[in-house]
SEDO-166070 format. One record per residue (C-alpha): residue number from 1; residue in three letters; x, y, z. Coordinates in Angstrom, 2 decimals. Layout:
<zavexs>
resi NUM	resn ALA	u X	v Y	w Z
...
</zavexs>
This chain:
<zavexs>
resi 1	resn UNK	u 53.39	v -32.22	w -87.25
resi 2	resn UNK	u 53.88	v -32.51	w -83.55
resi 3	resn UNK	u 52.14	v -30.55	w -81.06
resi 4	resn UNK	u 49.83	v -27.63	w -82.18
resi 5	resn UNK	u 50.87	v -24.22	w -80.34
resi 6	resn UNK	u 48.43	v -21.67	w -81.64
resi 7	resn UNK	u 45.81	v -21.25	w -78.92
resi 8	resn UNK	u 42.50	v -21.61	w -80.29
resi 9	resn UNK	u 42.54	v -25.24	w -79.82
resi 10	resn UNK	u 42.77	v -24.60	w -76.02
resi 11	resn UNK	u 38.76	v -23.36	w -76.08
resi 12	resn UNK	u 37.54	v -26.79	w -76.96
resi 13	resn UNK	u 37.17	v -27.94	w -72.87
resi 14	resn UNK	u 35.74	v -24.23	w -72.19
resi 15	resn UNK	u 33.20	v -24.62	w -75.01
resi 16	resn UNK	u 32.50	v -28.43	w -74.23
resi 17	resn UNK	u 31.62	v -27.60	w -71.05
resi 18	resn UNK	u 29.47	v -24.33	w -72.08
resi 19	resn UNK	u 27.82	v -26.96	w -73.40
resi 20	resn UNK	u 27.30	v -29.32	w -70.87
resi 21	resn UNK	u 26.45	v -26.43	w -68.57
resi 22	resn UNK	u 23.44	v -25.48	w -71.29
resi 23	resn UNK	u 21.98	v -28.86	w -71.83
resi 24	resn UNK	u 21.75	v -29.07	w -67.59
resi 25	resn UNK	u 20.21	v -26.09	w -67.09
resi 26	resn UNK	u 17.61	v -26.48	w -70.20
resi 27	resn UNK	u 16.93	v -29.77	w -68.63
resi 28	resn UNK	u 16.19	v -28.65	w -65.16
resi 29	resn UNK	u 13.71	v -25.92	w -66.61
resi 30	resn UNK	u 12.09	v -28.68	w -69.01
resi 31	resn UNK	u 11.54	v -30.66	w -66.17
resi 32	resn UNK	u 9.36	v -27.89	w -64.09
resi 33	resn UNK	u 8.07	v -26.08	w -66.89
resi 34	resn UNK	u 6.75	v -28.35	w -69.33
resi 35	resn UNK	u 6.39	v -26.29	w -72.54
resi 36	resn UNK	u 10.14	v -25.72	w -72.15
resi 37	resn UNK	u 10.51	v -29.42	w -73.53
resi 38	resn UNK	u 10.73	v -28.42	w -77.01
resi 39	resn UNK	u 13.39	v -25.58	w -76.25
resi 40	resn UNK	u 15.33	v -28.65	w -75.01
resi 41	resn UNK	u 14.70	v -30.52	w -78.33
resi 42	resn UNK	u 16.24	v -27.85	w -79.93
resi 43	resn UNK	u 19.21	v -27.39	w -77.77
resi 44	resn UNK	u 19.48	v -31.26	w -77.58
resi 45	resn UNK	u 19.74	v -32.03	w -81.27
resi 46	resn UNK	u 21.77	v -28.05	w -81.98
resi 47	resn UNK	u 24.45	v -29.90	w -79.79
resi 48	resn UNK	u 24.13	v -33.01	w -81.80
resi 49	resn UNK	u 24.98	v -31.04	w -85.30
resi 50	resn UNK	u 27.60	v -29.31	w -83.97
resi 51	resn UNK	u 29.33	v -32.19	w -82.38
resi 52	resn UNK	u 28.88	v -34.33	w -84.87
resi 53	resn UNK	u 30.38	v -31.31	w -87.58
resi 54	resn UNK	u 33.05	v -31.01	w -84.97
resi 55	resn UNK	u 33.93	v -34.92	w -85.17
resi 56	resn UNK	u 34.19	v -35.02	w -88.69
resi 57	resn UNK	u 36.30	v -32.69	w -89.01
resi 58	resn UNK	u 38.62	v -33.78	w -86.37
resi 59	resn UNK	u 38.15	v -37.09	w -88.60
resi 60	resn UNK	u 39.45	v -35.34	w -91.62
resi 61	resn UNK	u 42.08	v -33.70	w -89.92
resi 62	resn UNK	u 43.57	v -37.14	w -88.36
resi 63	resn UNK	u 43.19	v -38.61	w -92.48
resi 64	resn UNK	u 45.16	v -35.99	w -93.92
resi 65	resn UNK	u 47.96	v -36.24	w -90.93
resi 66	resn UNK	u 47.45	v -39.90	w -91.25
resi 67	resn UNK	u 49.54	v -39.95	w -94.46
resi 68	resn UNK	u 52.83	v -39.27	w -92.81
resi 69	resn UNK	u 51.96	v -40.25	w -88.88
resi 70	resn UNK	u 50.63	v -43.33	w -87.28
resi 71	resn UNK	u 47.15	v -42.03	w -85.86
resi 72	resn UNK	u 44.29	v -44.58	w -84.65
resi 73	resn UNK	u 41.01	v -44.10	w -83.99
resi 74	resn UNK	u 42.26	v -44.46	w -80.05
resi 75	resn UNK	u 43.99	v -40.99	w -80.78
resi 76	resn UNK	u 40.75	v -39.22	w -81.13
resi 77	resn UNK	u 39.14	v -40.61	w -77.52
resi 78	resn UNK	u 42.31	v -40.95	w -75.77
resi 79	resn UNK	u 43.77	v -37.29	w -74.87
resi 80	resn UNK	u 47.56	v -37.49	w -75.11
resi 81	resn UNK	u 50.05	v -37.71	w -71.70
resi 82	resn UNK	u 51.04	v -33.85	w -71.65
resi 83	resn UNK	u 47.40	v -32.73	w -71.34
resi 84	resn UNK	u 46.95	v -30.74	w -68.61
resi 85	resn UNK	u 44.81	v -32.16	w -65.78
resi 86	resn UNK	u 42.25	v -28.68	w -66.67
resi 87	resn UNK	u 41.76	v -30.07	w -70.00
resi 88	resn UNK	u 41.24	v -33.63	w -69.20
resi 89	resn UNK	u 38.72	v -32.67	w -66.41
resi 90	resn UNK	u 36.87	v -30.32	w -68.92
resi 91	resn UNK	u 36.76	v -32.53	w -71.63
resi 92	resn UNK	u 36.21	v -35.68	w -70.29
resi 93	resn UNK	u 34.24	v -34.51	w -67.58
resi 94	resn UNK	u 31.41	v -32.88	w -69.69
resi 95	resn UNK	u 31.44	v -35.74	w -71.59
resi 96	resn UNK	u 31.10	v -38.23	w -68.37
resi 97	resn UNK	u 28.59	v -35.43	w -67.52
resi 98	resn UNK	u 26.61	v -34.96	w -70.89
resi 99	resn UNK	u 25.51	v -38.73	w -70.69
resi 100	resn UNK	u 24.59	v -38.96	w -67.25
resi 101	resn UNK	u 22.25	v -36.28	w -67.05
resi 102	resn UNK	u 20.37	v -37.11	w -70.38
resi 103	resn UNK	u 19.94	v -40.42	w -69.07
resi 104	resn UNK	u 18.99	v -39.50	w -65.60
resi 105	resn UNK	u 16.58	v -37.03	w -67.19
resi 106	resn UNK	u 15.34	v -39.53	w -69.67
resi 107	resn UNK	u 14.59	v -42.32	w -67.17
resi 108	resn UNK	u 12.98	v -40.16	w -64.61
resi 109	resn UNK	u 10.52	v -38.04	w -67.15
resi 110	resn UNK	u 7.60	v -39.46	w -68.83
resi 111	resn UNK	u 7.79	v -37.22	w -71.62
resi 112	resn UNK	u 10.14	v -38.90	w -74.65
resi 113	resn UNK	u 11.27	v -35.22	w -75.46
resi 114	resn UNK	u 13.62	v -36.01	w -72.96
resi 115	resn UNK	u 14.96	v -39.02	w -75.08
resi 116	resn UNK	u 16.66	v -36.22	w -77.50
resi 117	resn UNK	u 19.18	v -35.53	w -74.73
resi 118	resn UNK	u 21.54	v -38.62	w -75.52
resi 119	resn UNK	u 22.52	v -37.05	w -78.72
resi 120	resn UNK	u 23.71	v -33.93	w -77.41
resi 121	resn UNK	u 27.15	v -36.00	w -75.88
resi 122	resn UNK	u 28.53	v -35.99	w -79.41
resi 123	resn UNK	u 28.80	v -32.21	w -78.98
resi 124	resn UNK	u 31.60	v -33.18	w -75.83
resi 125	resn UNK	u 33.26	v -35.66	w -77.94
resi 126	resn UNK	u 33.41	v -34.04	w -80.98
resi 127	resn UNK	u 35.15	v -31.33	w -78.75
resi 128	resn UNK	u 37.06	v -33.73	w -77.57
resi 129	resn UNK	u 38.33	v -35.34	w -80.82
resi 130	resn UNK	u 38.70	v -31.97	w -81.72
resi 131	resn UNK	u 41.34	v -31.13	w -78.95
resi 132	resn UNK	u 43.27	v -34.71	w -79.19
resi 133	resn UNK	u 44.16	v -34.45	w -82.69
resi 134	resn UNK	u 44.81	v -30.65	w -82.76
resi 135	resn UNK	u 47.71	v -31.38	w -79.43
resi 136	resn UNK	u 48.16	v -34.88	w -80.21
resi 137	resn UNK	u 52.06	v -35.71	w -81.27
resi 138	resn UNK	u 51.94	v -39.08	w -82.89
resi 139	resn UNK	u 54.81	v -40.96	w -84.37
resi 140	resn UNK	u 56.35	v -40.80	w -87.93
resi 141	resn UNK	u 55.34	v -43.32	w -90.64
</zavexs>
């Protein structure tokens, strides 16, 4: 099938780290302003269903191509050699970024709202499964 050229599948680091940047910044205000905790619930587990959405279809996707290529489960977490170092950065990066700050938020806050904010890093690697099997090229059964 070999490398995907349309460019829609070049939004997944933009929109992974939209994501990121959201989760931070609802965070941050749930952290001063209390009652903002359940707006971080909400944008917490929102994350979560679309990530996890986004995974299994990039699941699907690597099934159907799985009939005539050799695709692992490594394909969809490992971003193939020609991505460009923007990608990489974006993807990985809000991924990297995604579980460091619901940790760090979890661990310092007393509240277990904050808890919810581990889930939201599928939504960065269900972006990024997304973007390795779309521009993946993978070899021929």
């Amino acid at each position: 099938m070999g490398r995907n050229t349309d460019k829609t599948s070049y939004s997944y680091p933009v929109i992974s780290v939209a994501g990121t940047s959201l989760l931070a910044t609802v965070g941050l205000l749930a952290i001063f302003i209390s009652q903002l905790e359940t707006l971080y619930v909400i944008v917490s587990l929102s994350l979560f269903s679309i990530g996890l959405m986004t995974a299994l279809r990039a699941f699907g996707i690597s099934l159907t191509r799985s009939r005539y290529e050799i695709i692992t489960t490594s394909d969809l977490i490992l971003l193939p050699k020609h991505t460009g170092r923007k990608e990489k950065a974006g993807l990985y990066g809000s991924l990297i970024i995604q579980v460091v700050i619901s940790i760090f938020f979890a661990a310092t806050q007393s509240s277990t709202n904050f808890a919810f904010g581990i889930l939201a890093s599928l939504f960065a690697l269900g972006n990024l499964n997304m973007w390795a099997i779309l521009n993946g090229t993978f070899n021929k059964k």
